[in-house]
C-alpha positions as CSV (number, residue, x, y, z in Angstrom):
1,X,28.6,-7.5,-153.2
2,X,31.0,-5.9,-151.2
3,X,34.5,-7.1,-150.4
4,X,33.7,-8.6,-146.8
5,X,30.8,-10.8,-148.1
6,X,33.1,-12.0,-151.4
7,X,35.9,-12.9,-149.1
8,X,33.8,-14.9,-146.6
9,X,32.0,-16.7,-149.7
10,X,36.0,-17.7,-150.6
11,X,36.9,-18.5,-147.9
12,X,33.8,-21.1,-147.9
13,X,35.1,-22.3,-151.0
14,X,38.6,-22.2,-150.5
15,X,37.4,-25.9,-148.6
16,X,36.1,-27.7,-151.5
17,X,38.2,-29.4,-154.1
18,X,38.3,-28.5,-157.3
19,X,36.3,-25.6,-156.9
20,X,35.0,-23.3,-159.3
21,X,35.1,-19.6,-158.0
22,X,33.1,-18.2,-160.9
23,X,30.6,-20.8,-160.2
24,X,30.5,-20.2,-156.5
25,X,30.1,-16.4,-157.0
26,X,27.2,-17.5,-159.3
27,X,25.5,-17.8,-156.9
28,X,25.4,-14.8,-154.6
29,X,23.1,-12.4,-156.1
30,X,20.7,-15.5,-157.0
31,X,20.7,-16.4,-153.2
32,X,20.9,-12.7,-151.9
33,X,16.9,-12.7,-150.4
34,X,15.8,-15.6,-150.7
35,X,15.0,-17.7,-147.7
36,X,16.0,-21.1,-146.9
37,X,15.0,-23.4,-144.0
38,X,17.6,-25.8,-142.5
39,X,16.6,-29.1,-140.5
40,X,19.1,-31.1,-138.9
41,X,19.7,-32.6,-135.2
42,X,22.5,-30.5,-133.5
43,X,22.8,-33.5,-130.8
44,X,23.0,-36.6,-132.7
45,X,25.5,-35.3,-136.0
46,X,29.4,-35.5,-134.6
47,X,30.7,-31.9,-133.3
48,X,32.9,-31.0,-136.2
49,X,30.1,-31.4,-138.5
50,X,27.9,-29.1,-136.6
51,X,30.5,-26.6,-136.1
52,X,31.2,-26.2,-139.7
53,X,27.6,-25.8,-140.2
54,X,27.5,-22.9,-138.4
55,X,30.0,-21.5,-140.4
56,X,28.2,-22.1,-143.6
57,X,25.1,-20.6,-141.9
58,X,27.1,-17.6,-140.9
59,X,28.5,-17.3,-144.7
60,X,24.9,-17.4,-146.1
61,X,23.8,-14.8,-143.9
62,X,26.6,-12.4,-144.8
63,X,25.3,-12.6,-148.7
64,X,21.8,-12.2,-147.8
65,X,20.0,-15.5,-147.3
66,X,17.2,-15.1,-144.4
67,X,17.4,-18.4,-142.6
68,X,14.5,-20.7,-140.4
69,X,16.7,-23.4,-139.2
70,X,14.6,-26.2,-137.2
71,X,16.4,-27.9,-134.4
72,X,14.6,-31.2,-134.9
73,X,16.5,-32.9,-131.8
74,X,15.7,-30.0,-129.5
75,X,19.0,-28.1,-127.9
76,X,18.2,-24.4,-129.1
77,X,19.6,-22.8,-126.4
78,X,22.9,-24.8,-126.8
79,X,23.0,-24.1,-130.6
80,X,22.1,-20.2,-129.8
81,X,25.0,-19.9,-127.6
82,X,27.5,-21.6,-130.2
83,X,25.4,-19.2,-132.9
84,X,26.6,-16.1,-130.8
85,X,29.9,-17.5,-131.1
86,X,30.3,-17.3,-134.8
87,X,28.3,-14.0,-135.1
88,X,25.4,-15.9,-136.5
89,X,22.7,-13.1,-135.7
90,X,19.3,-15.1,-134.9
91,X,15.9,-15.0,-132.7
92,X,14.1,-17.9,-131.4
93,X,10.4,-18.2,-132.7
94,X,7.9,-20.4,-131.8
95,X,6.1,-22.7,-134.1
96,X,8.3,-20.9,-137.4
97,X,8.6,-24.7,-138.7
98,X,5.6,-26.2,-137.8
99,X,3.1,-24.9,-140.4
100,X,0.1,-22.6,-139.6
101,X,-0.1,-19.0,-140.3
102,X,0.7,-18.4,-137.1
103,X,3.6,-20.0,-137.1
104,X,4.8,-18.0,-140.2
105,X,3.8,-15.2,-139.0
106,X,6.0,-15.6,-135.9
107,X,9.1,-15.8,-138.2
108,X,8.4,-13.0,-140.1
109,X,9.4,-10.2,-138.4
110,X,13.0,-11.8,-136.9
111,X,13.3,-12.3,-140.7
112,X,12.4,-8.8,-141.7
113,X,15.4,-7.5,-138.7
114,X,18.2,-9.4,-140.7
115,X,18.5,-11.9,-138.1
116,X,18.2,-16.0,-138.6
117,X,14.8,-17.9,-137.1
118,X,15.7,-20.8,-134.8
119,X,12.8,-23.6,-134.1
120,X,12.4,-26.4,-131.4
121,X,11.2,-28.8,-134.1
122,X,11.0,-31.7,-131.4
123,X,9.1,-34.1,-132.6
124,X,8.5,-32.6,-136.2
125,X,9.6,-34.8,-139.2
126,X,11.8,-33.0,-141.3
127,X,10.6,-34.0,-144.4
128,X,6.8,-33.7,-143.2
129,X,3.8,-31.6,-144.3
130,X,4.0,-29.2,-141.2
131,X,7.5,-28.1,-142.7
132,X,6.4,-27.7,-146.3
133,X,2.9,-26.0,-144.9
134,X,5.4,-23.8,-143.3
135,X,8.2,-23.1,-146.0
136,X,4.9,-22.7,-148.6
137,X,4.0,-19.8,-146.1
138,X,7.5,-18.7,-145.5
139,X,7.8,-18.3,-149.4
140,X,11.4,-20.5,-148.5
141,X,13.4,-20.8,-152.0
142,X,15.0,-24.4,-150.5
143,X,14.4,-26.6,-147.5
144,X,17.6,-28.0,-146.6
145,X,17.6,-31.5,-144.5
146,X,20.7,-32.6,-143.1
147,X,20.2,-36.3,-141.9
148,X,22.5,-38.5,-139.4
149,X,23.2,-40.6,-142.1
150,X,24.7,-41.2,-145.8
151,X,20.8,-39.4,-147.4
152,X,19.9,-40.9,-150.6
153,X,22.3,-43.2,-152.5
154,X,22.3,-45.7,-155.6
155,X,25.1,-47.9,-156.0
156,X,27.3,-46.2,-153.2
157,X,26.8,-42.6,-154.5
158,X,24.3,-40.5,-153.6
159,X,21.5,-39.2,-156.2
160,X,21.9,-35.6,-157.8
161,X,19.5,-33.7,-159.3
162,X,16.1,-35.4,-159.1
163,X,12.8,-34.1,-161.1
164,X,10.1,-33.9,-158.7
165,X,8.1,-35.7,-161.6
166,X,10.4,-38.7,-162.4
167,X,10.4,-39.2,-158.1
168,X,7.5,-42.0,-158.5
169,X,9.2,-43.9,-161.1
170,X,12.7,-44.8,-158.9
171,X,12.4,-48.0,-157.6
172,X,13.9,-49.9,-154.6
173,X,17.4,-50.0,-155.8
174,X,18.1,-46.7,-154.4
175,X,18.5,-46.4,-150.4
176,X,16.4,-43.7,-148.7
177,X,13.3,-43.7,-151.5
178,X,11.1,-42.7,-148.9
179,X,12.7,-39.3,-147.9
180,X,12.9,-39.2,-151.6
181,X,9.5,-39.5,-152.0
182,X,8.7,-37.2,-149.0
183,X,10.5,-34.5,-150.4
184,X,9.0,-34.7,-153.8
185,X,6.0,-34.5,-151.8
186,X,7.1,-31.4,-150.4
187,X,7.9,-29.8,-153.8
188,X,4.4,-30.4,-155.1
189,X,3.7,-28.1,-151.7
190,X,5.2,-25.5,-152.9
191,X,8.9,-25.3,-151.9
192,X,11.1,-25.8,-155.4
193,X,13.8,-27.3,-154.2
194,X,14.6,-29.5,-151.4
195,X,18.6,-31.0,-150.5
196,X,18.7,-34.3,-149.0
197,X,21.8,-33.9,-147.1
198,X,24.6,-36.1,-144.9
199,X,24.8,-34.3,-142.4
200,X,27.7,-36.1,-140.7
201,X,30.0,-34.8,-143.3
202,X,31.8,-31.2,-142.7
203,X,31.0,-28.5,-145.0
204,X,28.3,-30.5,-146.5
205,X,26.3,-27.7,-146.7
206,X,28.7,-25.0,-148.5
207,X,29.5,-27.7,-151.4
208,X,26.1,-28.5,-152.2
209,X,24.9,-25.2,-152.0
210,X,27.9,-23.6,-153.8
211,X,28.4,-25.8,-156.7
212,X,26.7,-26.6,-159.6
213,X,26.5,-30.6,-159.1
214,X,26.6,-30.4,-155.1
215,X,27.3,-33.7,-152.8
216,X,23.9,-34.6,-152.0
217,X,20.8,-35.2,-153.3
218,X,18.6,-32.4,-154.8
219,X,15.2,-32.8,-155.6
220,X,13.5,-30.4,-157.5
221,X,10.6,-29.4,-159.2
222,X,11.8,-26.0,-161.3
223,X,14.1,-26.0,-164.4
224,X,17.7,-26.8,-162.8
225,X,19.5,-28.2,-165.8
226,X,18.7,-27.3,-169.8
227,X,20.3,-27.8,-173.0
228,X,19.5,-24.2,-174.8
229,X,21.0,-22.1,-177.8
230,X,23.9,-19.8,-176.6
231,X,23.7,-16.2,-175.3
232,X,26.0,-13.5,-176.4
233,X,26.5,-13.2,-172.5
234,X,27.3,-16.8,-172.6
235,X,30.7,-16.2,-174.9
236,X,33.0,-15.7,-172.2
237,X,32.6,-18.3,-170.2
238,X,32.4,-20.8,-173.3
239,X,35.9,-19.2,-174.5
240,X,37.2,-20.0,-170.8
241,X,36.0,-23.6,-171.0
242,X,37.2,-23.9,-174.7
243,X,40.2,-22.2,-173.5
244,X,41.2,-24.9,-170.7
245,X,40.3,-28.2,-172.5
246,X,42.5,-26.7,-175.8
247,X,45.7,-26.4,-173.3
248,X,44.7,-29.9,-172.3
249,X,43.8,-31.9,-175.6
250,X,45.7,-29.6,-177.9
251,X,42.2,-29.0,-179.3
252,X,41.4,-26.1,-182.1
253,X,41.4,-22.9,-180.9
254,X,38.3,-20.4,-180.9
255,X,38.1,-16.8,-180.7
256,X,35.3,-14.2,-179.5
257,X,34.2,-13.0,-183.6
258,X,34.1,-17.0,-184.5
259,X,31.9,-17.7,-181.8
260,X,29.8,-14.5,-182.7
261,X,29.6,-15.1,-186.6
262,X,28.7,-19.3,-185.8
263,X,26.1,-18.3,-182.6
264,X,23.5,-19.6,-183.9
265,X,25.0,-22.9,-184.5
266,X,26.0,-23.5,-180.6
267,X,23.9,-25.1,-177.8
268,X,25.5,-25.1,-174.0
269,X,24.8,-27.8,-171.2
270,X,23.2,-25.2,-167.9
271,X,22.9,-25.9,-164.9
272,X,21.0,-23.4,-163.1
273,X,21.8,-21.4,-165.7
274,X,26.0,-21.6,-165.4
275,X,27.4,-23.0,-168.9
276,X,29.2,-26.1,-168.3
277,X,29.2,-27.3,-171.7
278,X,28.5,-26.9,-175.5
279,X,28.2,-28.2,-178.6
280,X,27.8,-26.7,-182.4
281,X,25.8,-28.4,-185.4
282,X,27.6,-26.7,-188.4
283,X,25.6,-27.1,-191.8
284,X,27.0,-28.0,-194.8
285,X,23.6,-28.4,-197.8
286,X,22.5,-31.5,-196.2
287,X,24.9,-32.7,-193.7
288,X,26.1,-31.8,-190.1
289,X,28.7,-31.2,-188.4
290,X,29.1,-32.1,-184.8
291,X,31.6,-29.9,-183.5
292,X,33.4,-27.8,-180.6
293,X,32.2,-30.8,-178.2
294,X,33.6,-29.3,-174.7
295,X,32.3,-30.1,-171.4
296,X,33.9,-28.6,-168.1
297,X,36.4,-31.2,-166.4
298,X,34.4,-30.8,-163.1
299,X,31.6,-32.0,-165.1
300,X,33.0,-35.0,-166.8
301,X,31.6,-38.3,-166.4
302,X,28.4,-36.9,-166.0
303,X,27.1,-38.1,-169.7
304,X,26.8,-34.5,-170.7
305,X,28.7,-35.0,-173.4
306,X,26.6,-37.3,-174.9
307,X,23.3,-35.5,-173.8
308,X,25.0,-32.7,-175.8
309,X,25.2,-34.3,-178.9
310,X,22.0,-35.9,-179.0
311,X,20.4,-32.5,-178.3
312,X,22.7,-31.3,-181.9
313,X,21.4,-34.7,-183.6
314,X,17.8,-33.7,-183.0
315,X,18.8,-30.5,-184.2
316,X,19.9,-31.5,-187.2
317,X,16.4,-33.7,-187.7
318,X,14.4,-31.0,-187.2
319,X,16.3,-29.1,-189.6
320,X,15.9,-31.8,-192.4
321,X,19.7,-33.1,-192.2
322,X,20.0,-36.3,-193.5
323,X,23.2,-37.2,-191.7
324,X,26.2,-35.7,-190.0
325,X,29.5,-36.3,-189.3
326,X,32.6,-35.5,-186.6
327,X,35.8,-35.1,-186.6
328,X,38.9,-35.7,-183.8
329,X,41.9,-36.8,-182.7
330,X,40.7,-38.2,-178.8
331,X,36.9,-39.1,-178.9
332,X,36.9,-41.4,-181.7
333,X,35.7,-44.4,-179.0
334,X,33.4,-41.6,-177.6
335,X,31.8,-41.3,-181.0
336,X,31.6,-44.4,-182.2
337,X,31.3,-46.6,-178.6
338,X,28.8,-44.4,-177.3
339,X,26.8,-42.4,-180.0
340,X,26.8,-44.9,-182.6
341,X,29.0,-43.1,-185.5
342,X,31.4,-45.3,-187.5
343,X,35.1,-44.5,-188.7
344,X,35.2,-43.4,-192.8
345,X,37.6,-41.7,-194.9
346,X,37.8,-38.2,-195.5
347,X,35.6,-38.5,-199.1
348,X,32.4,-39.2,-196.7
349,X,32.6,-35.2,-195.7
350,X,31.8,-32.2,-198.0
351,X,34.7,-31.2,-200.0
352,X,34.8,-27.5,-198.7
353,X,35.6,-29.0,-195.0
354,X,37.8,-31.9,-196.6
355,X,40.0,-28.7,-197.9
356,X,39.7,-26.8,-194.4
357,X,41.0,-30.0,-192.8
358,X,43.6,-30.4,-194.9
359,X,45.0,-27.0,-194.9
360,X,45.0,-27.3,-190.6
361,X,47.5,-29.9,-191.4
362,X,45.8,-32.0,-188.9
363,X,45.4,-35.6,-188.7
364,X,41.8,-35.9,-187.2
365,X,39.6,-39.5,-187.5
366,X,36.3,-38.7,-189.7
367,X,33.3,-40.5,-187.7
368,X,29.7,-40.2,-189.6
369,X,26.3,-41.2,-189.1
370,X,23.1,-41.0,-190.3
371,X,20.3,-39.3,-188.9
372,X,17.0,-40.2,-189.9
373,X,14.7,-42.6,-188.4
């Protein structure tokens, strides 16, 4: 990536809060080629919005992204003049969004000279099987829907990541289940992921497309977020993470060889593939140890935390441990409110970590539990 295409993708980010700008540049060289279609109505979302879209357009063209965006209130030519503006290279193609071969094939070679596809999608629905006939063709990586309205919410906040699969089984309490729906619809079709977006909001589209959680709703039908054993590539970032919530909590610190000799021991929370939290199940005959619970601040409330320790629990069952316990100074109510562990004195842990914890001289709560059935 060169220095021009990093300093436009910060500047991007430099606009949402509480960004992460290892886990925006993340996502550069998994973008770079892929190609993403865009739907939205340029006449009905309020001007700022729309001029901020452009500037997230432009941004994912200068790392790489080929783009069909589908004008599905009409007004190309407007939008191709403001698209000149921002040095938005692009070509008009007919039919690009509206399924068919020869629709596809009437985007393919604007796409093939670096330069955006725009569509008159008058009259298409955004969400429809013309446009996921078309992205299928298209090979498009994400369609991306920016409605003139809040998208998909449940109590006031829109949905996240969605599983294609689990789609059927949300029920009316959630507002917009039938774009929902639709774009499950669209996944089966052949497009992985679709984004559910509001499209009144400025820079929507940079902060769902450049952070791990996003601001809209995502429906997908690949692997987006797994609990999996840690990498050695993986070490840095944990120590970073470790790193910030020790300054914070005045946790135990953990260096690069201890990580290393204990690997096999750690799991991490990913989201497409960028750690955002871990968790180790320490052995001792046959007990565990929950441990080195960390889970990124811009993560929190999230349950990951206790989706991490389940994952170590079923661990520690398939490993034939009969119970386990943890030890800290903050979570206690974490442990026990949440997760089921009760408060015992240190003679319910092994006596080789009762002497470890007494010679770090600190005063942590002992929380234990057992594990089987």
């Amino acid at each position: 990536m060169g220095l021009g295409e990093k300093g436009r993708v910060c500047q991007v980010a430099g606009g949402m809060a509480g960004y992460d700008v290892r886990g925006v540049l993340q996502y550069v060289p998994l973008f770079r080629g892929r190609l993403f279609m865009v739907m939205f109505d340029g006449e009905a979302l309020p001007e700022p919005a729309v001029a901020e879209m452009l500037l997230d357009l432009k941004a994912l063209q200068d790392i790489g992204v080929r783009l069909v965006a589908g004008l599905v209130g009409g007004g190309v030519e407007e939008f191709a003049d403001r698209a000149s503006e921002v040095e938005l290279k692009f070509a008009p193609a007919g039919g690009g969004a509206r399924g068919g071969e020869g629709g596809a094939a009437a985007c393919r070679p604007v796409l093939d000279r670096g330069q955006a596809v725009l569509v008159d999608c008058r009259g298409v629905d955004p969400l429809g099987p013309e446009v996921g006939e078309a992205g299928r063709r298209l090979e498009a990586a994400k369609l991306i829907v920016l409605v003139n309205g809040p998208g998909v919410i449940r109590g006031g906040r829109p949905l996240h990541a969605v599983p294609s699969s689990s789609v059927a089984a949300i029920g009316g309490e959630v507002e917009g289940v039938e774009m929902l729906r639709a774009a499950a619809g669209v996944c089966e079709g052949g497009i992985a992921r679709v984004h559910i977006l509001d499209g009144r909001r400025q820079g929507v589209l940079a902060e769902e497309l450049f952070s791990n959680e996003g601001v809209g709703t995502m429906v997908h039908a690949d692997s987006y977020r797994e609990i999996r054993s840690l990498r050695e590539e993986d070490i840095p970032e944990l120590l970073a993470m470790i790193g910030r919530s020790m300054r914070r909590a005045h946790l135990v610190p953990r260096d690069y060889e201890e990580i290393v000799e204990k690997g096999e021991d750690f799991l991490v929370m990913a989201l497409d593939d960028n750690v955002v939290g871990c968790v180790a199940l320490h052995a001792y005959g046959e007990v565990g140890e929950v441990a080195c619970l960390y889970v990124k601040q811009s993560h929190g409330g999230l349950g990951y935390g206790r989706a991490l320790v389940e994952a170590a629990e079923l661990r520690a069952r398939e490993r034939g441990l009969e119970g386990g316990f943890a030890l800290t100074n903050r979570a206690a109510g974490f442990f026990r409110d949440r997760l089921g562990y009760v408060l015992a004195g240190p003679e319910r842990i092994p006596e080789a970590r009762r002497r470890k914890l007494a010679d770090s001289c600190r005063h942590s709560e002992v929380l234990v539990k057992r594990f089987g059935g």
